[in-house]
VMD Tcl script that draws the C-alpha trace (Angstrom):
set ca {
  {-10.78 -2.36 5.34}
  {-7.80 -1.67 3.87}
  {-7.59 1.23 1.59}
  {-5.93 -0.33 -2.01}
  {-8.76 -3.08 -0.97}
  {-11.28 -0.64 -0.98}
  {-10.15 0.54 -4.55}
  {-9.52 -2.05 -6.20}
  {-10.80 -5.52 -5.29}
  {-14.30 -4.56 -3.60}
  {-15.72 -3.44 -6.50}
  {-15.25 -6.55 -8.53}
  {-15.79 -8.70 -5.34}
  {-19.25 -6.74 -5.04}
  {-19.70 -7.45 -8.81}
  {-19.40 -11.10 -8.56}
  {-21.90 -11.25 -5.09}
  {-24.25 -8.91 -7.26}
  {-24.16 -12.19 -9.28}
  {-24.37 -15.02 -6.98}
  {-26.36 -12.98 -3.71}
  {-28.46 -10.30 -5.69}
  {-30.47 -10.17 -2.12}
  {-27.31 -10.17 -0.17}
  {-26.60 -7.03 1.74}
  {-22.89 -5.59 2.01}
  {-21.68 -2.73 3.92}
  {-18.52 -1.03 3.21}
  {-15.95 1.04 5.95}
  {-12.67 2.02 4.82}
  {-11.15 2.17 8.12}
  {-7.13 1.80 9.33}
  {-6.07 -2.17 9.86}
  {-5.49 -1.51 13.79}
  {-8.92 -0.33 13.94}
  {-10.78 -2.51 11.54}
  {-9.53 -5.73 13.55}
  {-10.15 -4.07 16.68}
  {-13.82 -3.23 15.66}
  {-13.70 -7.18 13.97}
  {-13.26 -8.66 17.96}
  {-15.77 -5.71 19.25}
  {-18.79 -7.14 16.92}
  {-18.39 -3.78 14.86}
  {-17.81 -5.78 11.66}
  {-18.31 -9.03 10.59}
  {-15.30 -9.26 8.03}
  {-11.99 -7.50 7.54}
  {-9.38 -7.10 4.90}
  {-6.12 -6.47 7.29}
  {-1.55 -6.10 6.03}
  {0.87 -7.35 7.70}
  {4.18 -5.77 6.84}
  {7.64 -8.11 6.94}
  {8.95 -8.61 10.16}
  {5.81 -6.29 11.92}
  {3.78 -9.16 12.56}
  {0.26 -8.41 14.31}
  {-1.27 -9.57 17.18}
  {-3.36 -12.94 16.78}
  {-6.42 -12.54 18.50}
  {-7.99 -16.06 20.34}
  {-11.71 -14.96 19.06}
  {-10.70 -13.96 15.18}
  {-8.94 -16.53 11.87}
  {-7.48 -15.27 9.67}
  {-7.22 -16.47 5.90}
  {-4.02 -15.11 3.45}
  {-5.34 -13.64 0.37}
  {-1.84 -13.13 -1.09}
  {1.48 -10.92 -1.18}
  {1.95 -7.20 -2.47}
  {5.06 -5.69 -3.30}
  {6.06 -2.75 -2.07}
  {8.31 -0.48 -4.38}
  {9.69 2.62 -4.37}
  {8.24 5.18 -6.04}
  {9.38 8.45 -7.84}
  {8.53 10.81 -10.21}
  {8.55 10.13 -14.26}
  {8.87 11.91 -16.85}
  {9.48 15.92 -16.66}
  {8.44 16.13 -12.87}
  {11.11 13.96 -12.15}
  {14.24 15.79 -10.04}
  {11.59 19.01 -10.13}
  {11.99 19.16 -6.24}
  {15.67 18.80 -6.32}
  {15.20 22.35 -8.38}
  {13.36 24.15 -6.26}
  {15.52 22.74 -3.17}
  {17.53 26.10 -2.73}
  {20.83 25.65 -1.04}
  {20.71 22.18 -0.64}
  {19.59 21.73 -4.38}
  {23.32 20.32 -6.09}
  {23.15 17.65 -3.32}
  {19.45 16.63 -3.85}
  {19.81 16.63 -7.45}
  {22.52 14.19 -6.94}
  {20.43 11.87 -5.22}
  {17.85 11.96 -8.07}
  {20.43 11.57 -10.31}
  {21.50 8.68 -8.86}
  {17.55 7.60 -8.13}
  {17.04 8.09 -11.84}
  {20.26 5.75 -12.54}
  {18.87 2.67 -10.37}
  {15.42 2.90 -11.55}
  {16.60 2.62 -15.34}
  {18.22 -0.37 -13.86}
  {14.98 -1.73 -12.09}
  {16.47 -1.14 -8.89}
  {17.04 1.28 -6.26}
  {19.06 1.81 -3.38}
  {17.56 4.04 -0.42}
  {20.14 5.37 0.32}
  {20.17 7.30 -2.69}
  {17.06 9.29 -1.95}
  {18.77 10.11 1.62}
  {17.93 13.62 0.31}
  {14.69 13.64 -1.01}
  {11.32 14.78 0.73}
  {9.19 11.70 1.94}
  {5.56 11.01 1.82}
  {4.14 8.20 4.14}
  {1.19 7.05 6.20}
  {0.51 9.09 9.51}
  {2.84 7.51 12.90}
  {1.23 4.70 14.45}
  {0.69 3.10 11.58}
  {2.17 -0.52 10.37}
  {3.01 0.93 6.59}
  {4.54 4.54 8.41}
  {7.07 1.90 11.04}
  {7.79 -0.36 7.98}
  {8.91 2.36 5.75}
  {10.65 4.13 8.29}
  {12.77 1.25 9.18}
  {14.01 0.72 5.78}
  {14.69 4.07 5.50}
  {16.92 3.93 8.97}
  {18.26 0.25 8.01}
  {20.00 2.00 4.41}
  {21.57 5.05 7.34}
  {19.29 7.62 7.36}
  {15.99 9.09 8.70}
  {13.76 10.04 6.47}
  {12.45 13.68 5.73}
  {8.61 13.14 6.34}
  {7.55 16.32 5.03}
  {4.47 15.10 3.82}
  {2.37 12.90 6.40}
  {-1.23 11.38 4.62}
  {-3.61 8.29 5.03}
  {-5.21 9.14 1.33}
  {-3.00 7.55 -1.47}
  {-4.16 8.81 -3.93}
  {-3.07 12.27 -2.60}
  {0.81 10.36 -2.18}
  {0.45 9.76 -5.94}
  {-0.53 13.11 -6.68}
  {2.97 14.26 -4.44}
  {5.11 12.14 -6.19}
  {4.08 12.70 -9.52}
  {4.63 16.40 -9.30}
  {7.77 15.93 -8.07}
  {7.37 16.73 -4.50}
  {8.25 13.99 -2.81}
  {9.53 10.34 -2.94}
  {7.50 7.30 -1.31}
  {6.79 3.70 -1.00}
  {3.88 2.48 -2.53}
  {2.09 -1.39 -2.87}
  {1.13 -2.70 -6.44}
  {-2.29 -3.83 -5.28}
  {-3.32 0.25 -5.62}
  {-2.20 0.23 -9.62}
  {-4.57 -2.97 -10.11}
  {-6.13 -2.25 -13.40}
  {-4.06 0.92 -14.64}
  {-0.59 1.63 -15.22}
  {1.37 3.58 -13.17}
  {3.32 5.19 -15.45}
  {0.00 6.71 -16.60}
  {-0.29 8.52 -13.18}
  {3.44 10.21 -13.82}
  {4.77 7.68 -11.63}
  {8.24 5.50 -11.95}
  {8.55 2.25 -9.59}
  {11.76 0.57 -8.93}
  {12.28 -2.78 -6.86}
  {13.48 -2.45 -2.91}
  {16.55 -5.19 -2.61}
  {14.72 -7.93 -1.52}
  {11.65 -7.21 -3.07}
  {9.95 -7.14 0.30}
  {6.04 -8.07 0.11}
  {3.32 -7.63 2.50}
  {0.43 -9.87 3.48}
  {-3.03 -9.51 2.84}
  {-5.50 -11.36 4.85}
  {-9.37 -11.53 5.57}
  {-10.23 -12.27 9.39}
  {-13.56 -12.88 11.19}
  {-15.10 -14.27 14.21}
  {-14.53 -17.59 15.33}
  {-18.55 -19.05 16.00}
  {-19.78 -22.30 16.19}
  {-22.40 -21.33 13.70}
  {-21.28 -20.66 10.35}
  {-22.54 -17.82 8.27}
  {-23.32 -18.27 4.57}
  {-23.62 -14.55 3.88}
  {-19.92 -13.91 5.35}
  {-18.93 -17.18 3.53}
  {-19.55 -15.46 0.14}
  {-18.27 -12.43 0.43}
  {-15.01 -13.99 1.96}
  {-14.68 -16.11 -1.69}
  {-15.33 -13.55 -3.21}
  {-13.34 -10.99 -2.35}
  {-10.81 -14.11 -2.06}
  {-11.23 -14.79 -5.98}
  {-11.22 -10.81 -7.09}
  {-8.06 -10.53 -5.59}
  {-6.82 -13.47 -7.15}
  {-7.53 -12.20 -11.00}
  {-4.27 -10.62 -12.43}
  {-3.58 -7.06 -12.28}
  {-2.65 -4.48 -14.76}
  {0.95 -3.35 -13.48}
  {3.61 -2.62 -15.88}
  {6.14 -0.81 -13.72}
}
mol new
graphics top color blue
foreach p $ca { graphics top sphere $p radius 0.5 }
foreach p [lrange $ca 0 end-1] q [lrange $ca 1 end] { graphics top cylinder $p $q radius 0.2 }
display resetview
């Protein structure tokens, strides 16, 4: 299961089947999407919450369907407030051409957009390699000229928010983890990618003859948590 899933729409999917199943039994795995669908065709699950990242689409498996949830935009995401440019401080010799960057960073995000190019310069955060979110974001970073600086390499958001807001780094981030809170709350400033590039969320499961109520129900549910409007006032 995806990771933002895990956060933030399993526990009011659970609170809704707590509801409707009281005697139904969930188990939860917060495991990479590669794996999870992997394990999904091995029997290891019965249900997972996969991404699928524009133009990396994933393999369709004969044995599994898959059902779209909805989109998440990805943005980029920097430090606010008094963090913000602190890296470009401490950058030594290199720091008048990294502060220029933020500079510039700090221009397009007051104008709700931001080129990549600008943080050329900047220290990156992102998933570990072999990963669909690490190839994504290291394409766009490559398609605006440059490679990215990947000091920082993490599966845990959380610990990408904590970079960022200090000022350590610069990353890109989906809105489904700031479901319910604001980011700016967290330190954090999010701009819009040209394009405003999305990625899909989907459940899959088994093809069977026989249907399964209790994987029925915890499909809609999970279906109609994600569905209920988030709190996200980048």
């Amino acid at each position: 299961m995806l990771q933002t899933a895990a956060r933030t729409v399993m526990p009011a999917a659970l609170t809704l089947l707590a509801e409707r199943a009281p005697r139904l039994r969930v188990e939860l795995a917060e495991v990479p999407p590669e794996e999870g669908l992997f394990e999904l065709a091995a029997r290891g699950f019965d249900l997972a919450i996969a991404e699928q990242y524009p133009g990396l689409t994933r393999e369709h498996r004969s044995g599994l369907e898959r059902r779209t949830l909805g989109t998440d935009p990805i943005r980029v995401a920097t430090a606010g407030g008094a963090a913000a440019g602190a890296d470009a401080d401490r950058a030594g010799a290199g720091a008048d051409r990294a502060g220029a960057a933020a500079d510039r960073a700090g221009a397009g995000a007051r104008g709700g957009r931001v080129e990549l190019s600008m943080l050329a310069d900047r220290a990156w955060v992102m998933e570990p390699r072999g990963t669909a979110a690490r190839e994504w974001a290291v394409q766009q970073c490559r398609a605006a000229g440059f490679e990215p600086d990947v000091r920082f390499e993490l599966a845990d958001l959380a610990a990408h928010v904590q970079l960022i807001a200090a000022g350590h780094a610069v990353g890109l981030l989906p809105d489904l983890l700031w479901a319910g809170r604001r980011p700016q709350a967290d330190g954090i400033a999010l701009t819009d990618l040209p394009g405003s590039p999305v990625r899909e969320i989907f459940t899959a499961e088994r093809r069977g003859a026989t249907p399964r109520p209790g994987i029925r129900l915890v499909r809609e549910a999970i279906a109609e948590a994600f569905a209920r409007p988030a709190t996200l006032n980048a």
